[in-house]
N, C-alpha and C positions, 0 to 999 in steps of 0.2 A: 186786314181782309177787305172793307168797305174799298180801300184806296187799288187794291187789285180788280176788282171787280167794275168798280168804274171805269176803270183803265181798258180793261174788256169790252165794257161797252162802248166806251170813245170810238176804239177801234172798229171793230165789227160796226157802229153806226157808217163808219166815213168808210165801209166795204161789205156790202151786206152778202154777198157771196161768200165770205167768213161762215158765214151759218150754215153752211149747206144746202144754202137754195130752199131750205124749208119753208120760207116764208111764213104767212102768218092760217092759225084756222082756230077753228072754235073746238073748244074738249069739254065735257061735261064732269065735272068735279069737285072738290070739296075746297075750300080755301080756309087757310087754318094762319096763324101764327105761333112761332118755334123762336124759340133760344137759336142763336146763331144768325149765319148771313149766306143767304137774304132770309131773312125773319118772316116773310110772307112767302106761304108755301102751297100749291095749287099739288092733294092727289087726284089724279087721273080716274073718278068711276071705274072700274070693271079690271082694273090694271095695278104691277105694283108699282105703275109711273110718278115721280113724286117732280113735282116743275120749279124751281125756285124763283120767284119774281122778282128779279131784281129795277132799283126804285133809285133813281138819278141820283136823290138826296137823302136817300132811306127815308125816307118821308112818305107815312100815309095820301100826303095831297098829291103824288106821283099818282096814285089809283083815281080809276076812273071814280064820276061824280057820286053815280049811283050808287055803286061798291061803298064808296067814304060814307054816305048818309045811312045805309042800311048799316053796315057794321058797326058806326060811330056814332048810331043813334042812343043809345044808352051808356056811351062814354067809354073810356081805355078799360076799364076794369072788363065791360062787356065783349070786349073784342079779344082779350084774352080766351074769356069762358065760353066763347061761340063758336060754332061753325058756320062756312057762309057756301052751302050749293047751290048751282046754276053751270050757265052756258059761259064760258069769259071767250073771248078771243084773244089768243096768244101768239105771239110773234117772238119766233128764235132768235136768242142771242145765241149760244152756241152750239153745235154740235149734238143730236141725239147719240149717246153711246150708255151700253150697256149695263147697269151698275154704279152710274154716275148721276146725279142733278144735273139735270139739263138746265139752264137758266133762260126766260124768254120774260117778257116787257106782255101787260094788261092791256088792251087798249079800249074793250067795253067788257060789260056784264049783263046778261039776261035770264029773265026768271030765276031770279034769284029770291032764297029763300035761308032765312036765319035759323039755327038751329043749336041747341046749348047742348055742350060738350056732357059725356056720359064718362 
């Protein structure tokens, strides 16, 4: 899955008209980590929109600085058992469609605030 999903990105990087001309903007939402791929999951505030981020190397150091410090401040264990809302700004990797994970790339985070999972 990791090796498809890459592969989407290669592409759409080297054509960003792939994405629907979406381009990039800011949502206000929840960022969670899940079982599966992309493991890092942004829901959309006020929406059942759920965004999957996908992460060159699935690698936390893909996220931006702030993101990694605030989540990864009290270690893997915490970032499981947390929530992290704020502003991120997101940029489409593919396609908005209905019923589906949209997948789009982090590029900052603001007012962001931690929050442990209920």
């Amino acid at each position: 899955m990791r090796a498809l999903i890459f592969a989407v990105v290669c592409s759409i990087a080297a054509s960003p008209a792939l994405a629907g001309g979406n381009g990039c903007r800011i949502v206000h939402g929840r960022m969670t980590l899940a079982n599966g791929a992309p493991s890092v999951r942004i829901w959309v505030v006020g929406t059942r929109r759920v965004l999957g981020v996908v992460q060159q190397h699935e690698s936390f150091d893909d996220l931006p600085a702030n993101i990694r410090g605030l989540w990864g401040a009290h270690g893997d264990d915490a970032m499981w058992s947390s929530y992290l809302f704020g502003n991120f700004r997101v940029c489409a990797i593919t396609r908005s469609k209905s019923g589906w994970m949209q997948f789009v790339t982090v590029s900052e985070g603001a007012n962001l605030r931690i929050r442990p999972r209920t």
